[in-house]
N, C-alpha and C positions, 0 to 999 in steps of 0.2 A: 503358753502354747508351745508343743514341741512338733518341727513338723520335719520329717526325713528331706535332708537335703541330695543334692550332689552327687554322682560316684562319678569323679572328674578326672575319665580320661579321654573326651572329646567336644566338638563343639556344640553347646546346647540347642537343641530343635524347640521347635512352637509347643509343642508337648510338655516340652520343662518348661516354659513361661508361663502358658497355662496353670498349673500345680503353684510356682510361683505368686502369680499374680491372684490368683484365688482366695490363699493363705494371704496375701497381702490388703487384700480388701476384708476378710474376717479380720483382720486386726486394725485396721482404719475405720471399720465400722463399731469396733467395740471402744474404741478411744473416744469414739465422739458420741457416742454415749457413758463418755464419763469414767467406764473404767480402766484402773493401771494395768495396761498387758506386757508381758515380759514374755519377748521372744526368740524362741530357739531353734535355728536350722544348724542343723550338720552336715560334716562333709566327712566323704570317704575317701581317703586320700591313700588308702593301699587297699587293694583291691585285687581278683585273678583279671580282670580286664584290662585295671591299668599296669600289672605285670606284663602282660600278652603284648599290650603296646611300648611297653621298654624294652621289650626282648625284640622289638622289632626296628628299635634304634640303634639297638647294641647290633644288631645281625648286621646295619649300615653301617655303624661306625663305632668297630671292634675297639679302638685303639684311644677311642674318647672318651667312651662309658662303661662302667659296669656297670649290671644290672640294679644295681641297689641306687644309684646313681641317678640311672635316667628311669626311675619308677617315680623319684625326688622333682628329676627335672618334671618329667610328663605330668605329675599331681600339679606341683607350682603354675605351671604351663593354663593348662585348663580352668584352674582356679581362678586366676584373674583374668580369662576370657568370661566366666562365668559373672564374675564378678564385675566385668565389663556389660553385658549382656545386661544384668541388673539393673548398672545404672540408666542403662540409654531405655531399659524400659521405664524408667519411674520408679520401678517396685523398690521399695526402702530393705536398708539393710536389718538384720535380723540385730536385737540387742547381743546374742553371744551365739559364736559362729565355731563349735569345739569341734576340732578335728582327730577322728581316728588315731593317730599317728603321737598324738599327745594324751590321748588315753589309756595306754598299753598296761602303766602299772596300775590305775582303779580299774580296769576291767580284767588284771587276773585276779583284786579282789575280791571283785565279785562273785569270779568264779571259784574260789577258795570258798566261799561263804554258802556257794552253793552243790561244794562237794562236802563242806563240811554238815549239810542239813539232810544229805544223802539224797539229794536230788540230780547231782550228777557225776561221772565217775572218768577214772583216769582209765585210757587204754592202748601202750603202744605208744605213749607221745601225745596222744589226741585227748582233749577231756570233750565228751558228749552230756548230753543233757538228757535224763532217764524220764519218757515221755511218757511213760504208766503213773509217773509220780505227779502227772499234774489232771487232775480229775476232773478239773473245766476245760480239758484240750478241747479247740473246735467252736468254744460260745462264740469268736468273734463273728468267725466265716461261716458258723451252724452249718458244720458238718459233723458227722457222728464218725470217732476215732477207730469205730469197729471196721466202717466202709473205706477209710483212711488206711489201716490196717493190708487190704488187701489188696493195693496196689504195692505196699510196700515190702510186702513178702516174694515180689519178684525178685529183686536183686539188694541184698540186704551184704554192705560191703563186712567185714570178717572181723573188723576194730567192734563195729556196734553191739549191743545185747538187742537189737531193736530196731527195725528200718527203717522207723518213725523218728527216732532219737537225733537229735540236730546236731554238730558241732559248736561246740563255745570256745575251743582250743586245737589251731590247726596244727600239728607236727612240721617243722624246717622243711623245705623240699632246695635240694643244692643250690646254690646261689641267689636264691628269691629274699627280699627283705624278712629277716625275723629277729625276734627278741628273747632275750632269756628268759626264763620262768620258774615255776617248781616243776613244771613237768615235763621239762628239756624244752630248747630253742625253739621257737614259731611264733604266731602269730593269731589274733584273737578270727571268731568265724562273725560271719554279718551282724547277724543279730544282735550279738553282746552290746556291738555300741551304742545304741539308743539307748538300752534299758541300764548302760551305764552312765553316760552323758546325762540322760535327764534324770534320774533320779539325784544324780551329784549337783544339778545346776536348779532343780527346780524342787527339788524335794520328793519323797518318797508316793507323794500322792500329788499330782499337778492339773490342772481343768482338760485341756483339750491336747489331741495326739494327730495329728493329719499327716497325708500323702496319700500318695495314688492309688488308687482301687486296685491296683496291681498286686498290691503289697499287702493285701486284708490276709494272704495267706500264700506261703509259709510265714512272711518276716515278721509281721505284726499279731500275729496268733503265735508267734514264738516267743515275740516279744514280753507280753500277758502272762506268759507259762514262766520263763526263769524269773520275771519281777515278784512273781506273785509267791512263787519258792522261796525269793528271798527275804520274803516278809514283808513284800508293799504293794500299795494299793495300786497303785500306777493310774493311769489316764481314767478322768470320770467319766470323758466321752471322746468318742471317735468319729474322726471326719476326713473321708475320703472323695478326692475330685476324679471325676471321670474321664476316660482316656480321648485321645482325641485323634481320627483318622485323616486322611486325605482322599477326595473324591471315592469313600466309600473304602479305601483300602488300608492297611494299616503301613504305617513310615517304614520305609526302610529305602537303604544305599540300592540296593540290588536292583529296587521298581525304579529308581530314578525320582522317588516324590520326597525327599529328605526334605525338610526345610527347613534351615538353622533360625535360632534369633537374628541374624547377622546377616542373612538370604532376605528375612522379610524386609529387614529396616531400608536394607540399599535398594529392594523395589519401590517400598511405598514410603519412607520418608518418616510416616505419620508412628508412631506407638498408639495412640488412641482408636486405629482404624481394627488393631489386632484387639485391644481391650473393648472394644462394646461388640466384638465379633465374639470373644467369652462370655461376656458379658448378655448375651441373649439367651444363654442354657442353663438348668440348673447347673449348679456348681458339680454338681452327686451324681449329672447326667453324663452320657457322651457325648459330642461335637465330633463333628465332619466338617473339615474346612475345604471351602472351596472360593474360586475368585468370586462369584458372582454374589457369593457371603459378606468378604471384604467390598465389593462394590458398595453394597446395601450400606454395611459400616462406614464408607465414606460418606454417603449421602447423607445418611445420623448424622455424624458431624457439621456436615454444612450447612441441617437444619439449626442446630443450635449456632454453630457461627455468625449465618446471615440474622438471625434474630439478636444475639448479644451484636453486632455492629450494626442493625436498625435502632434499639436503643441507643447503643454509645451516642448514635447522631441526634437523637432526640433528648436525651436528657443532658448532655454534655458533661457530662463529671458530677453531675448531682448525688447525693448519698440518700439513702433509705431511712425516714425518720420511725418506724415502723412498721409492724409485720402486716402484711393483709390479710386480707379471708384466703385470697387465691393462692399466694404463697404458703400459708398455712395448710391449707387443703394439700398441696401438694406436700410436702413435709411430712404431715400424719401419714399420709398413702403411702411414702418414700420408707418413713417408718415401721409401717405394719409390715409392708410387703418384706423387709431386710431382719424385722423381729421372727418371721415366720420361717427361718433355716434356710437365712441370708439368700431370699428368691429376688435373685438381682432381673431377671426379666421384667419382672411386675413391678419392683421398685425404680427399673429404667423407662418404663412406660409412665409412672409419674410425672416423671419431667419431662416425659415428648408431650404430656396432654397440658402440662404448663405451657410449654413453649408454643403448641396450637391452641391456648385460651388467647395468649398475648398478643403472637403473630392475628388473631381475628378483632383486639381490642386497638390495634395498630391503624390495622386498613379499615378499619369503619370511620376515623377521624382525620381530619385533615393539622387540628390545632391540638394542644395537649394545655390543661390547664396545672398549677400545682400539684395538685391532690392527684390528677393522673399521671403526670411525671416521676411523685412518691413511689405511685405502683408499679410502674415500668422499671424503675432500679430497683423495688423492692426484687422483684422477680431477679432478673440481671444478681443480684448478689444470693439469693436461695438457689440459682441456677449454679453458681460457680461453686458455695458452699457444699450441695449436698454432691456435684460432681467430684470433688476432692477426696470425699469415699473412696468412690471407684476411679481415683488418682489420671483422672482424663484433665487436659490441658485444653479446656475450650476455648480459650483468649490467645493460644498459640499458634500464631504462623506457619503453616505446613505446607511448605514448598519451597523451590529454589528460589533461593533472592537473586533472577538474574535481572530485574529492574528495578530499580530503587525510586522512593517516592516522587524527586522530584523528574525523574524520564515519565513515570504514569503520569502526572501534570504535564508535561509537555507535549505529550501525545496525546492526552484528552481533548488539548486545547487546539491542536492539529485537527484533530477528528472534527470539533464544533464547525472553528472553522470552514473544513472540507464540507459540512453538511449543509452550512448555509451558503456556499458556492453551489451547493447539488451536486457536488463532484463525489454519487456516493459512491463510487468503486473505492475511492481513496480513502474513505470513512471505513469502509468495512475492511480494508487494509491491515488500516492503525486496528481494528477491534481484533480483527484475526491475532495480529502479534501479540497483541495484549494477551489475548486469550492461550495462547500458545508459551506464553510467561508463568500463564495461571491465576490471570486478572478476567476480573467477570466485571462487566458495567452494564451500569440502567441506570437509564433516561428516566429520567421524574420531572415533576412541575418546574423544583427545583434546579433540574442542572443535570448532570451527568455526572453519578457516583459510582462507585469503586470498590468490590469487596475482590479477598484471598479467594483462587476456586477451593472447595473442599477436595 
């Protein structure tokens, strides 16, 4: 799998986790079906963006930076925010993470390769890529190159033979990061690095090629076109995730509805409340986030919480000596639905209809014999396995830990207490606090127990 990373010159929004976390479940669900995936994100680490924001450091502090300098820092900078981002979501690291910046001399390879087969040409400094010479322009994004054509004949710049024709080699522009070459100083154009990165790391023909529906055209319809000039097959299949707005509008600074990875965690704590909040769309679809979204996602979670801690209390550590019917059932449905182009809805509806078989095989009985305590932890470990697909922490604590175990024992027993004096003002006191902790209790036959709120 190759799938477009990064162009890291800011802090990542919900929109990159998404993309992220998406690709990151297509390859957790390919591993646990057994097969070896090897994957590959990249990053952009020169860029006109992240120039634009070094020119804006240097413009503050003339006497610290040069440009070429703080383009280094700003890459560096963002990349291990990014990379911080990553981890606090869950999403695992890519096997090889090849950066722009270390590709400079296979990517004028390439483009040597592709001037040599006369498919693109030096002009001025600049080499372009001759878009008449690729005769499947257009299969990805199925647009016809004629209708293409004449938009492009408005303003067609004077280096081109063609206003369709991309750059593979930008010319030095004074003081901006460039490198030497055969056809004077600069620096390579977007698209080259993919089609150079993964062909060099995965081979000339690789399974799958993902990123955002944004990118089906120019980048990745350009991409297709110099691969295929240079003699390779490239990606068998293509998979794009859908963009993601806020309350109906699309992100940006300007409306005020940005919202980093780093915005969401310090509201809500949970990473699981944003994953089953993707997690309810096709991956290929678009999502609109809104609070009332992430509410819902909380609540997901705390169905499956309070059911794995009504097990834990009913089986006490018992292990699962075999599969059931009901765990089964759900597995196969978990199955079909993630074999059918990973329809993570339907395969997360799996396991809510597990979790409301259990929660009804729970409160129908007062006692649990072996054979039913099998099935209760059988579920309980089908529920944590097939969740680690989609890399959710249901056994995890989310919340502050401003009370620790044994003050919830102390105050419970205040509470009992207060309740059998009838003093319940002081009952519903100690419950308030608790609950204001993000402790939830109920009274059962047994006693007065204790879960995490979700």
């Amino acid at each position: 799998m190759y799938v477009c990373g990064p162009t890291v010159y800011d802090e990542s929004h919900i929109g990159h986790a998404r993309s992220a976390y998406i690709f990151d479940v297509i390859r957790r669900y390919l591993e646990y079906r057994k097969f070896k995936v090897t994957f590959v994100r990249n990053v952009t680490d020169v860029d006109d963006k992240i120039i634009e924001k070094a020119k804006e450091v240097v413009s503050r502090q003339p006497s610290a930076f040069s440009l070429n300098a703080a383009t280094e820092e700003i890459s560096e900078r963002y990349l291990k925010s990014y990379h911080d981002d990553m981890k606090a979501l869950g999403i695992g690291a890519p096997d090889n993470e090849p950066k722009a910046t270390k590709y400079i001399l296979k990517m004028q390879k390439f483009i040597q390769v592709l001037i040599e087969r006369d498919r693109a040409y030096v002009s001025n400094g600049d080499v372009y890529f001759d878009i008449r010479k690729a005769p499947g322009y257009g299969k990805l994004s199925n647009q016809s190159i004629d209708k293409m054509e004449i938009g492009a004949r408005i303003a067609s710049p004077e280096k081109k033979r063609d206003g369709l024709d991309f750059a593979l080699w930008k010319s030095a522009k004074e003081g901006e990061p460039a490198w030497d070459s055969p056809w004077g100083k600069g620096r390579p154009g977007w698209h080259m690095e993919c089609s150079a990165m993964s062909s060099d790391i995965l081979g000339d023909e690789f399974d799958i090629h993902g990123g955002g529906i944004d990118l089906i055209f120019p980048h990745h319809e350009n991409e297709i076109a110099q691969s295929e000039a240079a003699g390779k097959r490239f990606a068998r299949y293509w998979m794009h995730n859908g963009l993601l707005t806020i309350n109906g509008e699309k992100m940006a600074k300007s409306l005020g509805n940005y919202i980093t990875i780093k915005d969401f965690l310090r509201k809500y704590k949970d990473t699981d409340y944003l994953k089953l909040f993707f997690l309810s769309a096709l991956y290929k679809s678009p999502i609109d986030y809104t609070g009332p979204k992430i509410e819902e996602a909380k609540k997901e979670k705390g169905r499956f919480r309070i059911l794995l801690e009504k097990i834990d209390r009913i089986v006490k550590g018992s292990k699962p000596k075999k599969i059931t019917a009901d765990a089964q059932h759900a597995i196969t449905k978990f199955e079909e639905a993630m074999d059918d182009d990973f329809n993570t809805p339907l395969a997360l509806a799996s396991l809510f209809d597990l979790v409301t078989h259990v929660n009804k095989s729970i409160h129908a009985k007062d006692n649990f014999n072996g054979e039913e305590i099998g099935e209760l932890t059988c579920a309980r470990e089908t529920l944590l396995e097939l969740s680690k697909v989609f890399g959710l922490e249901l056994s995890k604590e989310a919340h502050d830990k401003r009370i620790d175990k044994k003050d919830i024992s102390k105050l419970i027993d205040e509470r009992n207490k207060a309740r059998q004096a009838k003093d319940f003002k002081k009952a519903d006191e100690i419950r308030r606090k608790l609950s204001d902790a993000g402790i939830i209790l109920e009274d059962t036959k047994d006693g007065t127990e204790w879960r995490i709120k979700a």
